[in-house]
PDB file of the backbone (N, CA, C, O) and the ligand in Angstrom, with CONECT records:
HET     ZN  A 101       1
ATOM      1  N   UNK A   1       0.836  -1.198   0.000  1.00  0.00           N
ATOM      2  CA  UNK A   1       0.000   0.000   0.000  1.00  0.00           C
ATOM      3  C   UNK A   1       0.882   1.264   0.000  1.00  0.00           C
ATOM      4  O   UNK A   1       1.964   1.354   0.580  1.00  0.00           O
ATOM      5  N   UNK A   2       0.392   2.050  -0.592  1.00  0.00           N
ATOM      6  CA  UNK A   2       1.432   3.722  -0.865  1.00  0.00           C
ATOM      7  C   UNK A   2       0.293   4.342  -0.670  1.00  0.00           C
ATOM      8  O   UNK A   2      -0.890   4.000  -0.674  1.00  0.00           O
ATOM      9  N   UNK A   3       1.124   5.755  -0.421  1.00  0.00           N
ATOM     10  CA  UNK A   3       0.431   6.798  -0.063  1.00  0.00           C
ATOM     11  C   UNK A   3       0.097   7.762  -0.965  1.00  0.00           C
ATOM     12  O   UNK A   3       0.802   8.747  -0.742  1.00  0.00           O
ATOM     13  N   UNK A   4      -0.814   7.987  -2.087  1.00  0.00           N
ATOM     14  CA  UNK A   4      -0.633   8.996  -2.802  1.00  0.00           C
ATOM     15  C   UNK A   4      -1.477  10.209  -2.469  1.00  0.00           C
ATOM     16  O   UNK A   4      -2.246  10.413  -1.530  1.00  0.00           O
ATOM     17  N   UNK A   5      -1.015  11.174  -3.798  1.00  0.00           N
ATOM     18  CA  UNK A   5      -1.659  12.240  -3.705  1.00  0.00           C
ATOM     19  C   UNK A   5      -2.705  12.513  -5.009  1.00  0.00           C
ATOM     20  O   UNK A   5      -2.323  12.490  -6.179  1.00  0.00           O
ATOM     21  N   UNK A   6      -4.291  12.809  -4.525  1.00  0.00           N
ATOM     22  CA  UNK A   6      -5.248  12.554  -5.981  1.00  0.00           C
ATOM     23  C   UNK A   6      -4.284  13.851  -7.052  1.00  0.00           C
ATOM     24  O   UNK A   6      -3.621  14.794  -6.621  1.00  0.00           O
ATOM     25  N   UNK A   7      -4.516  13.464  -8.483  1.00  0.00           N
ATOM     26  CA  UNK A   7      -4.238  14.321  -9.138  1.00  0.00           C
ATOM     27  C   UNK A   7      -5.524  15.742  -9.216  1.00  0.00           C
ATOM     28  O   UNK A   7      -5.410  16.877  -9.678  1.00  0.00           O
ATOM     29  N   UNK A   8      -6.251  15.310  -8.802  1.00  0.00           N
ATOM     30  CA  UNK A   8      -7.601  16.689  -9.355  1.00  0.00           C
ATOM     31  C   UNK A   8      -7.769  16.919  -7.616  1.00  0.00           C
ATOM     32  O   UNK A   8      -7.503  18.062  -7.243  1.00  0.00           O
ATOM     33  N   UNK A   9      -8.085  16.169  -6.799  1.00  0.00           N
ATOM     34  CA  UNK A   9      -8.677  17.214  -5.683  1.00  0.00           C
ATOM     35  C   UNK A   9      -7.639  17.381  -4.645  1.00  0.00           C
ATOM     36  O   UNK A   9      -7.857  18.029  -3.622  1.00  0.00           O
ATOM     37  N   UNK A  10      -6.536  16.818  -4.891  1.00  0.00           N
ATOM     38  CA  UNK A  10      -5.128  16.991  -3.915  1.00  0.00           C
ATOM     39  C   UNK A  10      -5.664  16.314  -2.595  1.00  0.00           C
ATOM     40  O   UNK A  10      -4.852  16.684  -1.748  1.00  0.00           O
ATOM     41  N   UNK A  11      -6.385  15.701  -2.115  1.00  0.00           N
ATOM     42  CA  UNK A  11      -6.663  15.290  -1.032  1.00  0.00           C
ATOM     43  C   UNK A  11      -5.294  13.568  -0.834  1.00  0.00           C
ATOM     44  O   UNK A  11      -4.780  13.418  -1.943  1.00  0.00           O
ATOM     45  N   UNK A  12      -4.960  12.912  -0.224  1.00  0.00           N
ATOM     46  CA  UNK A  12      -4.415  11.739   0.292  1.00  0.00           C
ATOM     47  C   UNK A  12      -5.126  10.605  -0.393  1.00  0.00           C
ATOM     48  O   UNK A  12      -6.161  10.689  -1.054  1.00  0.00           O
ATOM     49  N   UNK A  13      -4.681   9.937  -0.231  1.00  0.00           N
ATOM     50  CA  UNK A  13      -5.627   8.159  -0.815  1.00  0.00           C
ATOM     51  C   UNK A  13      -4.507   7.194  -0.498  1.00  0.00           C
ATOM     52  O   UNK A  13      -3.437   7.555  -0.987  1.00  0.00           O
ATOM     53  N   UNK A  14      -4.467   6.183   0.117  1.00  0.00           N
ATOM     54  CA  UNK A  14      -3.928   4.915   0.047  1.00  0.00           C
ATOM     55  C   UNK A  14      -4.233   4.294  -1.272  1.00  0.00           C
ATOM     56  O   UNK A  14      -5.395   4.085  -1.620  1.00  0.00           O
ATOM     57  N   UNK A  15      -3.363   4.044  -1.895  1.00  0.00           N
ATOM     58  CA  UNK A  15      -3.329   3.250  -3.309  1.00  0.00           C
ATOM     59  C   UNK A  15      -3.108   1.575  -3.369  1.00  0.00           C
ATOM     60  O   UNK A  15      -2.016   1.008  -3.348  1.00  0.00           O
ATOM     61  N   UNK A  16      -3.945   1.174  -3.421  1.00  0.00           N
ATOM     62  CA  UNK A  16      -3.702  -0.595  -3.152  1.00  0.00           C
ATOM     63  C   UNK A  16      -3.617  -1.385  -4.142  1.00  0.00           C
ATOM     64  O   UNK A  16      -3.657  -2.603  -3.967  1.00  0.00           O
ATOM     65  N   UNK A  17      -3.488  -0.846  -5.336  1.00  0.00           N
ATOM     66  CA  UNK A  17      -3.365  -1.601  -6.318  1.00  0.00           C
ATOM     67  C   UNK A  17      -1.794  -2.070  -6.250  1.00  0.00           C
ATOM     68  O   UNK A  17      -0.870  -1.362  -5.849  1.00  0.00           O
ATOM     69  N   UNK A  18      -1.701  -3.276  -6.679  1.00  0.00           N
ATOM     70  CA  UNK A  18      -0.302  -3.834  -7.557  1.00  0.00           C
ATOM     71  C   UNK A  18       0.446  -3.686  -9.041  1.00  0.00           C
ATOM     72  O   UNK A  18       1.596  -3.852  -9.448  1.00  0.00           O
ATOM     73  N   UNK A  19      -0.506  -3.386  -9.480  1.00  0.00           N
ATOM     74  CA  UNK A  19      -0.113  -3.020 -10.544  1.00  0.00           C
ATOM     75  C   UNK A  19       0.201  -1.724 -10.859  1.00  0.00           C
ATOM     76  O   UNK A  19       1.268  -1.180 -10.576  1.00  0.00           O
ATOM     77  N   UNK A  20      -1.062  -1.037 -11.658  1.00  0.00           N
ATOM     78  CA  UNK A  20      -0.926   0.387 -12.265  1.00  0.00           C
ATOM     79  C   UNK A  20      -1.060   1.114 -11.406  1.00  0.00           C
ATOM     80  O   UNK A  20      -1.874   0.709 -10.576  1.00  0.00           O
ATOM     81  N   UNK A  21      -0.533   2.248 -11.150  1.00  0.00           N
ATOM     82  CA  UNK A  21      -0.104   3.120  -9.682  1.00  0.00           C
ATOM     83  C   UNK A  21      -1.198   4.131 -10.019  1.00  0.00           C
ATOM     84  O   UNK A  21      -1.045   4.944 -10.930  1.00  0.00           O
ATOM     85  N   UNK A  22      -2.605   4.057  -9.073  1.00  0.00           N
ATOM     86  CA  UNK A  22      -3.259   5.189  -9.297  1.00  0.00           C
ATOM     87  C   UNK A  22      -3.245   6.645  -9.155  1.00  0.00           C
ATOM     88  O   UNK A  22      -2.392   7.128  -8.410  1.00  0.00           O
ATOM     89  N   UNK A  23      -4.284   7.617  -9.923  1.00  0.00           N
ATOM     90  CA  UNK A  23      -3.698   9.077  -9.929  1.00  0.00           C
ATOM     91  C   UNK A  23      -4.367   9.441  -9.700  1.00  0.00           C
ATOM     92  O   UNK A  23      -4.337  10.671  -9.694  1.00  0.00           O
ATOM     93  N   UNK A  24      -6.051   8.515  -9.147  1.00  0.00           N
ATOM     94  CA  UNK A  24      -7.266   9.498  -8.645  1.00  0.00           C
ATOM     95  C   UNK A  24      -7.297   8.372  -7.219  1.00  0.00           C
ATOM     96  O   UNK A  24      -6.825   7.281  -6.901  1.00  0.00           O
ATOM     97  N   UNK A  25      -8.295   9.584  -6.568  1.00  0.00           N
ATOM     98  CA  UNK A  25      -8.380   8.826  -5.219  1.00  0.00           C
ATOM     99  C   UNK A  25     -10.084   8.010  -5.275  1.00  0.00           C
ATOM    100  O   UNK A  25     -10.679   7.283  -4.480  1.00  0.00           O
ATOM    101  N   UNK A  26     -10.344   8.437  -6.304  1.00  0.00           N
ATOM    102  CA  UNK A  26     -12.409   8.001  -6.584  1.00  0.00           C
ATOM    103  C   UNK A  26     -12.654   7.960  -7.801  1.00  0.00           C
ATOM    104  O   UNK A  26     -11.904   8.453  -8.644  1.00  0.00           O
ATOM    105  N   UNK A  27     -13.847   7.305  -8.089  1.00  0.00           N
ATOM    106  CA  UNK A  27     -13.713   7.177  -9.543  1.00  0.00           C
ATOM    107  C   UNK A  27     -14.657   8.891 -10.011  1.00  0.00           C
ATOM    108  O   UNK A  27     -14.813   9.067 -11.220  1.00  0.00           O
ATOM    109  N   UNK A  28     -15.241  10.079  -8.985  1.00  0.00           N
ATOM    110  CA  UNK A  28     -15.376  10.760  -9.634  1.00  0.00           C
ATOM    111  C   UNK A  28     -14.007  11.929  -9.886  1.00  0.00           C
ATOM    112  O   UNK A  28     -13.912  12.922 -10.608  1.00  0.00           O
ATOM    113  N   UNK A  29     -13.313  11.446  -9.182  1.00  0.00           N
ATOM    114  CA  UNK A  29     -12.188  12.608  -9.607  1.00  0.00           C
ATOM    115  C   UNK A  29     -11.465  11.798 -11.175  1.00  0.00           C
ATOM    116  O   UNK A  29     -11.006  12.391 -12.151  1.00  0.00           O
ATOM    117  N   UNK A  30     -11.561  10.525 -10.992  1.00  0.00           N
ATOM    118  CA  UNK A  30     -11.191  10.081 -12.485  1.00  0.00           C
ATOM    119  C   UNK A  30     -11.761  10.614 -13.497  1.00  0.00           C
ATOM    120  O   UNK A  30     -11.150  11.210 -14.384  1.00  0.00           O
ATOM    121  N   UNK A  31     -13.664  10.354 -13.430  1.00  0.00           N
ATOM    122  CA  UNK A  31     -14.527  10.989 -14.290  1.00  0.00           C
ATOM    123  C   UNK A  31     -13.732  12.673 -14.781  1.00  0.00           C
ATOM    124  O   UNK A  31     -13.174  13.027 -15.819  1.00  0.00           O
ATOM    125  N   UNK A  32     -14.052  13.462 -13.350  1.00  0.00           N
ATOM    126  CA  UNK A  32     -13.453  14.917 -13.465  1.00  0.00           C
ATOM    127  C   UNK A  32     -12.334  15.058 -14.407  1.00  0.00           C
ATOM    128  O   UNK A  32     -12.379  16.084 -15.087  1.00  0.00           O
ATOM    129  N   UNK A  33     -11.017  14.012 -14.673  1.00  0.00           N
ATOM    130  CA  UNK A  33     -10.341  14.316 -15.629  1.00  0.00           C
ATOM    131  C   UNK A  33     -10.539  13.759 -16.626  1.00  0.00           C
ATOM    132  O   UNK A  33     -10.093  14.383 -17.588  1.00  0.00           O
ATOM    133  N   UNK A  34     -11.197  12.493 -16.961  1.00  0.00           N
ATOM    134  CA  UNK A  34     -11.899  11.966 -18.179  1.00  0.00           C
ATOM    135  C   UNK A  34     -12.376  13.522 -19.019  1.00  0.00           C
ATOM    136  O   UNK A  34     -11.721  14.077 -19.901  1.00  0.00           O
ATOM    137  N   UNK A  35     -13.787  14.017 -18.396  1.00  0.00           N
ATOM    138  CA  UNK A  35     -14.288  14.517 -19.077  1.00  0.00           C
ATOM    139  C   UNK A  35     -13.753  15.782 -19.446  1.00  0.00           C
ATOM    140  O   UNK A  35     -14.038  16.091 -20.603  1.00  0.00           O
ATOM    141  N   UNK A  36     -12.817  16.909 -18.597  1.00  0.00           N
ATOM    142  CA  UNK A  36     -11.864  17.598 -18.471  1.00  0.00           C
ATOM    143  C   UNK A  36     -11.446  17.508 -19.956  1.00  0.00           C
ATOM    144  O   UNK A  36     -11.797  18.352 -20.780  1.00  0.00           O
ATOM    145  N   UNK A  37     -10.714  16.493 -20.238  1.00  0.00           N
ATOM    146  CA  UNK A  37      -9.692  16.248 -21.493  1.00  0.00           C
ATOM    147  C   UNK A  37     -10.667  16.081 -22.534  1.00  0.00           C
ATOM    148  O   UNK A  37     -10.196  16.325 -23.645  1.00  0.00           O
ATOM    149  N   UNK A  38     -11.813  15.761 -22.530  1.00  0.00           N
ATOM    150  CA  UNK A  38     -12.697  15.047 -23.421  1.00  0.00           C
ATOM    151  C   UNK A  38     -13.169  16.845 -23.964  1.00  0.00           C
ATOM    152  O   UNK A  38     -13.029  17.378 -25.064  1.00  0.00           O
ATOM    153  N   UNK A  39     -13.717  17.362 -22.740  1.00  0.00           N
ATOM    154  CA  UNK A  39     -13.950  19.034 -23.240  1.00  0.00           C
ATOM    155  C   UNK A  39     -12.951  19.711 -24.054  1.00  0.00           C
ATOM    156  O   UNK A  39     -12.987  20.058 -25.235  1.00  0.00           O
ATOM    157  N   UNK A  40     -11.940  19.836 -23.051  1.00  0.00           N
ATOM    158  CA  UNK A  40     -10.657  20.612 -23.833  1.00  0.00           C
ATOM    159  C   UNK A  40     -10.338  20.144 -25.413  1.00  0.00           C
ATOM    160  O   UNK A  40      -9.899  20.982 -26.201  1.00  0.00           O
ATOM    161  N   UNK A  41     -10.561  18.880 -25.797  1.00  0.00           N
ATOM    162  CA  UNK A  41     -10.471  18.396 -27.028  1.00  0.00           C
ATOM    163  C   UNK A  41     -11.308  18.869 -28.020  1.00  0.00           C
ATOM    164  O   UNK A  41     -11.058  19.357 -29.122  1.00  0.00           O
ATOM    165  N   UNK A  42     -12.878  18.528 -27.144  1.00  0.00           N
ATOM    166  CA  UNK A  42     -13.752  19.070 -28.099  1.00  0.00           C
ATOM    167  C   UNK A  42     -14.213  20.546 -28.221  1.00  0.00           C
ATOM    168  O   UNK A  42     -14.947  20.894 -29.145  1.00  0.00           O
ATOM    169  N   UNK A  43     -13.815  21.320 -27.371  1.00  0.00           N
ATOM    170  CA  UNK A  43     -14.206  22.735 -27.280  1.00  0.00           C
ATOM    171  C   UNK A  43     -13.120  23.356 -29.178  1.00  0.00           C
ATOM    172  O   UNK A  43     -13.625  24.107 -30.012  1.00  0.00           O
ATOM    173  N   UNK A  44     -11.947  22.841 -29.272  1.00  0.00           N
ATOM    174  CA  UNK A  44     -10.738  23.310 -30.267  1.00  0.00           C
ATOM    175  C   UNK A  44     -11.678  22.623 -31.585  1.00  0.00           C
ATOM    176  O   UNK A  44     -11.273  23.011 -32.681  1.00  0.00           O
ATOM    177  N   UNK A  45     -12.716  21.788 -31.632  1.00  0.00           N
ATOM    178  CA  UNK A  45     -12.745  21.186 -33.044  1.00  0.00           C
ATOM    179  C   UNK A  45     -14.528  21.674 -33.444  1.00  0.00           C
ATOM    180  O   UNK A  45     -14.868  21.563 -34.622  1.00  0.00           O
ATOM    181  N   UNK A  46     -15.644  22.230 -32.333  1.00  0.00           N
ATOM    182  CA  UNK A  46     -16.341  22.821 -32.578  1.00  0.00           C
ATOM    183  C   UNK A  46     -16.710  24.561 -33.169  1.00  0.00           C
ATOM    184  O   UNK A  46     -16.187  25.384 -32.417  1.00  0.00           O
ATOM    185  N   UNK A  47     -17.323  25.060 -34.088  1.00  0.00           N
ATOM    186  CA  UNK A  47     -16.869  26.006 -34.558  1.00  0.00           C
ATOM    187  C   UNK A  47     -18.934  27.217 -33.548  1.00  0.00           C
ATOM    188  O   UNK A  47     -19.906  27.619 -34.187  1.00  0.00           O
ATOM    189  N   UNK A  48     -18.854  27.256 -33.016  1.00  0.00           N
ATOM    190  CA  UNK A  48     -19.471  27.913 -32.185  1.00  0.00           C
ATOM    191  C   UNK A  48     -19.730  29.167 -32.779  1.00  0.00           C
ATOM    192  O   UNK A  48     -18.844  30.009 -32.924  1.00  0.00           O
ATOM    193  N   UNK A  49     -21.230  29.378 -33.226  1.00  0.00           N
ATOM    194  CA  UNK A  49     -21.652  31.309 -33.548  1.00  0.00           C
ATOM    195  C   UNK A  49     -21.150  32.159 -31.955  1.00  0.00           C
ATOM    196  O   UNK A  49     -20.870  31.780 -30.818  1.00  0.00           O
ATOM    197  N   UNK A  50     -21.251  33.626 -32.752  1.00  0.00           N
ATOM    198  CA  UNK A  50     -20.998  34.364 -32.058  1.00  0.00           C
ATOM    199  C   UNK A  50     -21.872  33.683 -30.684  1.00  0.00           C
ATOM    200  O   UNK A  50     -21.194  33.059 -29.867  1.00  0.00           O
ATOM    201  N   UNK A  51     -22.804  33.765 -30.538  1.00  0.00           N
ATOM    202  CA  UNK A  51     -23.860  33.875 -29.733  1.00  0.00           C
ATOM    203  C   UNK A  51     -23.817  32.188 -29.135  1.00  0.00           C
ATOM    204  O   UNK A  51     -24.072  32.093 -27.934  1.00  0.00           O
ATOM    205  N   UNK A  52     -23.642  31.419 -29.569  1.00  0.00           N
ATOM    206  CA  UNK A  52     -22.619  30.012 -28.692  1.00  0.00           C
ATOM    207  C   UNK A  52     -22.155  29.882 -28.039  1.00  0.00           C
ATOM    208  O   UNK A  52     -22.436  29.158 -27.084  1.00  0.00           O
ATOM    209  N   UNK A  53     -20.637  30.874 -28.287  1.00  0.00           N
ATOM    210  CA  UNK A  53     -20.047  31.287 -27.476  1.00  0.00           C
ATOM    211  C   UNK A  53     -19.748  32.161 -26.340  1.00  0.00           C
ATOM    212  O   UNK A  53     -18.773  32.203 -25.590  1.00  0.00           O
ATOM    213  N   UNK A  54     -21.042  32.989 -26.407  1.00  0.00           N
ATOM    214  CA  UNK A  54     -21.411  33.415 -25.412  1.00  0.00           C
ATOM    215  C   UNK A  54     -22.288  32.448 -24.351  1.00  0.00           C
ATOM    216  O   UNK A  54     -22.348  32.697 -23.147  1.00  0.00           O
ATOM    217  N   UNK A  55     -22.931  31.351 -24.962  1.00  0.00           N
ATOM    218  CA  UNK A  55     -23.603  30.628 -23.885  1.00  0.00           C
ATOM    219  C   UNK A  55     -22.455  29.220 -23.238  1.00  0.00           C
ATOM    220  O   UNK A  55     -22.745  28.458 -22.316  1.00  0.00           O
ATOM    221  N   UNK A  56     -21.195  29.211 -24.020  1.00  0.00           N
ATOM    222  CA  UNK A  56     -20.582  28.170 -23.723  1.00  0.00           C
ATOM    223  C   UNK A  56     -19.529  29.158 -22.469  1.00  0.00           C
ATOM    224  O   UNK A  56     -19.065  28.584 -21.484  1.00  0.00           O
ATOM    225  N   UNK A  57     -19.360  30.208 -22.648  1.00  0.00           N
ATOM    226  CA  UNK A  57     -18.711  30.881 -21.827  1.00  0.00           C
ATOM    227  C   UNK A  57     -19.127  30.825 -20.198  1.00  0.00           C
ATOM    228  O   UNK A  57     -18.707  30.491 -19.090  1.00  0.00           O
ATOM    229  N   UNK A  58     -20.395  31.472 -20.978  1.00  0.00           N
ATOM    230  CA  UNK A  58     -21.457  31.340 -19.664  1.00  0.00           C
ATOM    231  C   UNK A  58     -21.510  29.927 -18.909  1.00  0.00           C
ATOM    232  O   UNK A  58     -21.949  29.970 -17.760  1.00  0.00           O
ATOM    233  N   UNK A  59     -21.231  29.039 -19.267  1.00  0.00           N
ATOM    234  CA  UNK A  59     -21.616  27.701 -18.652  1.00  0.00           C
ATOM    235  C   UNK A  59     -20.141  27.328 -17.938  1.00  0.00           C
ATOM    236  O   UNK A  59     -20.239  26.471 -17.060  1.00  0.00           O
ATOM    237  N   UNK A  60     -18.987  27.770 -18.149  1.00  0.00           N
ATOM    238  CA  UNK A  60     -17.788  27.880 -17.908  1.00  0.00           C
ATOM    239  C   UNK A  60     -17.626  28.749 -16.635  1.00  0.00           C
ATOM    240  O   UNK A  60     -17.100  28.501 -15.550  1.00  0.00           O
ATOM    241  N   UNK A  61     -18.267  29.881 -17.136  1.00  0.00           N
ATOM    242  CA  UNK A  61     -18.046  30.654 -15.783  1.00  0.00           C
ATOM    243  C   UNK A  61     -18.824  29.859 -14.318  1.00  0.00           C
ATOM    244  O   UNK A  61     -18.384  29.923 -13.171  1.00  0.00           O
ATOM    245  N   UNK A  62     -20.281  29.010 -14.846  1.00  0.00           N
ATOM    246  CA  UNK A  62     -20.684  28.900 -13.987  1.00  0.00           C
ATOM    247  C   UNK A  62     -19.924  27.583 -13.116  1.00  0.00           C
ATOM    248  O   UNK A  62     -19.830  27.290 -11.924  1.00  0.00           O
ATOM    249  N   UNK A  63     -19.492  27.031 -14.293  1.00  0.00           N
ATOM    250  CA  UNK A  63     -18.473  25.954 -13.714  1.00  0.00           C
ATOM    251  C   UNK A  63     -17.173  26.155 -12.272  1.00  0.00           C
ATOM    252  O   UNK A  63     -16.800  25.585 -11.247  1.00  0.00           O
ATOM    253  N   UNK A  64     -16.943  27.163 -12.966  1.00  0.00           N
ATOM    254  CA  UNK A  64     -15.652  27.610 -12.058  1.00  0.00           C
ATOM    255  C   UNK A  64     -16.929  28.502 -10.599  1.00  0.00           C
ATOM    256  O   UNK A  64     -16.542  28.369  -9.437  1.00  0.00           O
ATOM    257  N   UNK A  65     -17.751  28.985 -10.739  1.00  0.00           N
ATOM    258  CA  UNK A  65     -18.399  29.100  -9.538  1.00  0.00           C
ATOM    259  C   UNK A  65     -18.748  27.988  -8.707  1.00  0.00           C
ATOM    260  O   UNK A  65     -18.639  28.071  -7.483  1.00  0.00           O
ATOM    261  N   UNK A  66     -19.202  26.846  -9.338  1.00  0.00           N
ATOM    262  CA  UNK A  66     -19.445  25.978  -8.780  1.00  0.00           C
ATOM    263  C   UNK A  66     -18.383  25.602  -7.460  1.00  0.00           C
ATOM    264  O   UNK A  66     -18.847  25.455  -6.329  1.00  0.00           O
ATOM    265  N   UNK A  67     -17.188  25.491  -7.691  1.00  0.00           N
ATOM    266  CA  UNK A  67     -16.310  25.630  -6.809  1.00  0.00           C
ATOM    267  C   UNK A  67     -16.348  26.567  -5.799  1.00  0.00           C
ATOM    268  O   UNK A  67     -15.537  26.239  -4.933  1.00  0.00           O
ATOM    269  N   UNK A  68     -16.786  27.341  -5.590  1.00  0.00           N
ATOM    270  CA  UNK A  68     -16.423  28.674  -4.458  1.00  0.00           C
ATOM    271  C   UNK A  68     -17.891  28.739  -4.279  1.00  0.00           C
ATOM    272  O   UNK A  68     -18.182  29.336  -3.243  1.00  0.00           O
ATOM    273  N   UNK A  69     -18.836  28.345  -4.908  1.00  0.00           N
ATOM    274  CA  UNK A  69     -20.213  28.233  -3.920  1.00  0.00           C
ATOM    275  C   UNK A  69     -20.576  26.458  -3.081  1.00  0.00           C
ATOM    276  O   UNK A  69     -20.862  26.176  -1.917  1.00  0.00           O
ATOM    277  N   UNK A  70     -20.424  25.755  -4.084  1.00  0.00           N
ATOM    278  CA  UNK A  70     -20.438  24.321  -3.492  1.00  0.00           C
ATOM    279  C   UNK A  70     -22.010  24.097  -3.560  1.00  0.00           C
ATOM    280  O   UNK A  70     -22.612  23.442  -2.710  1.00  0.00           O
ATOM    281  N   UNK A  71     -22.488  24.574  -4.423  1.00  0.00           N
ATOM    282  CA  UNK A  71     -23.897  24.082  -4.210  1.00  0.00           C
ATOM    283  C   UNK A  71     -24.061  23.154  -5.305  1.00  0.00           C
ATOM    284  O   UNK A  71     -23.131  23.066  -6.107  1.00  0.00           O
ATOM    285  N   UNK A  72     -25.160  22.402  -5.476  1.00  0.00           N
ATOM    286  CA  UNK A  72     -25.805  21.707  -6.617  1.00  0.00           C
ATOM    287  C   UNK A  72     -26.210  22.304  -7.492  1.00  0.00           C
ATOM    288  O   UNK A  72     -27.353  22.651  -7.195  1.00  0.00           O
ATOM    289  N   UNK A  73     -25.901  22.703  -8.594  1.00  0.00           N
ATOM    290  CA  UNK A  73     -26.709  23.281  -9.814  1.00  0.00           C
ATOM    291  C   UNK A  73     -26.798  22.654 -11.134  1.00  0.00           C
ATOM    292  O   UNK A  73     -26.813  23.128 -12.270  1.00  0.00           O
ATOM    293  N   UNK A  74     -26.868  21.159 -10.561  1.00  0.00           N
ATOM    294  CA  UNK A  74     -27.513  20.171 -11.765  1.00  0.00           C
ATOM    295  C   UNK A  74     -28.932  20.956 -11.915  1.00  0.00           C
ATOM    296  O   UNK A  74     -29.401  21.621 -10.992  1.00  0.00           O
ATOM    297  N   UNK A  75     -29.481  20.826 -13.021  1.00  0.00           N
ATOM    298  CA  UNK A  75     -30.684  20.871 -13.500  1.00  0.00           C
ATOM    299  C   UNK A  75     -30.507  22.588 -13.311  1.00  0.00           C
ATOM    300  O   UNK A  75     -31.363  23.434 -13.571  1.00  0.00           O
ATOM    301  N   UNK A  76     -29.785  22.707 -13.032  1.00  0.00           N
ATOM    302  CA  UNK A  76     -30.084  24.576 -13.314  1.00  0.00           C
ATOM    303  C   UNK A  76     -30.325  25.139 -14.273  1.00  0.00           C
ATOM    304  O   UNK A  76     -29.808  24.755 -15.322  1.00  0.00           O
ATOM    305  N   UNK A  77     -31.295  26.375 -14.256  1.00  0.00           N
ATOM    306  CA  UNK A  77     -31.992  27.320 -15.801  1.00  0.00           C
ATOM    307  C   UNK A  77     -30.576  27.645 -16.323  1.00  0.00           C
ATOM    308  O   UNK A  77     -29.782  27.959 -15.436  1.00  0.00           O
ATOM    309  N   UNK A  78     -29.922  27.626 -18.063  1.00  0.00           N
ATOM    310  CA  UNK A  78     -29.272  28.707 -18.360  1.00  0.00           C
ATOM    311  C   UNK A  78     -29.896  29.720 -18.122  1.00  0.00           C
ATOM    312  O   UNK A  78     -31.081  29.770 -18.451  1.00  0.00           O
ATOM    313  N   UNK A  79     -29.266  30.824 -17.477  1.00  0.00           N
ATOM    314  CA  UNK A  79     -29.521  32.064 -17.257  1.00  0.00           C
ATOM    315  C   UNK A  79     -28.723  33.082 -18.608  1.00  0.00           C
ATOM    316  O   UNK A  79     -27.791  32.683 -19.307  1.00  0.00           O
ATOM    317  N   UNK A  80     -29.256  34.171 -18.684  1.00  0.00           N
ATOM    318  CA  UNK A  80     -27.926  34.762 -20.304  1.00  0.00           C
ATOM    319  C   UNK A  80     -28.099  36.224 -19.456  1.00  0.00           C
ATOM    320  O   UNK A  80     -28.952  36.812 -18.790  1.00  0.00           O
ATOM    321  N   UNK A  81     -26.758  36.403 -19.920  1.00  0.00           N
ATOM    322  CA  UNK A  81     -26.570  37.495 -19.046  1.00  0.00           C
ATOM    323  C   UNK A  81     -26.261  38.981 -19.294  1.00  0.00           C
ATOM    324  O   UNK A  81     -26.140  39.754 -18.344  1.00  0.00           O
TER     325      UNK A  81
HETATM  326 ZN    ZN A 101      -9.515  12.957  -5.697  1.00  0.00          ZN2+
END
């Protein structure tokens, strides 16, 4: 058993695998960088109207709020701002 450190939420995890040395401590911080990379990929190959990109922005910003409020805002209204 080792001691690691998660790659996405920095928190501790005992790693018990034998084999492949894990880099998440849960499978949603795995998800979190799954989909992470999966965005960043697809955000460069979609070509977004003006007005897209104003709602993809918007959903970004609310992302990064999500963090510093901590609430649930699954199922939340887009709001346009
Ligand atoms: Zn984690």
């Amino acid at each position: 058993m080792t001691n690691r450190v998660c790659m996405v939420c920095g928190n501790d995890f005992e790693d018990e695998s034998r084999f492949k040395p894990r880099q998440y401590c849960s499978d949603n911080c795995s998800d979190f960088s799954k989909f992470k990379e999966a965005f960043e990929k697809t955000i460069l190959l979609i070509e977004p109207t003006p007005e897209a990109k104003k709602l993809i922005r918007g959903d970004m910003f609310r992302f990064a709020n999500i963090l510093s409020k901590s609430t649930n805002t699954i199922g939340a209204q887009n709001v346009s701002n």
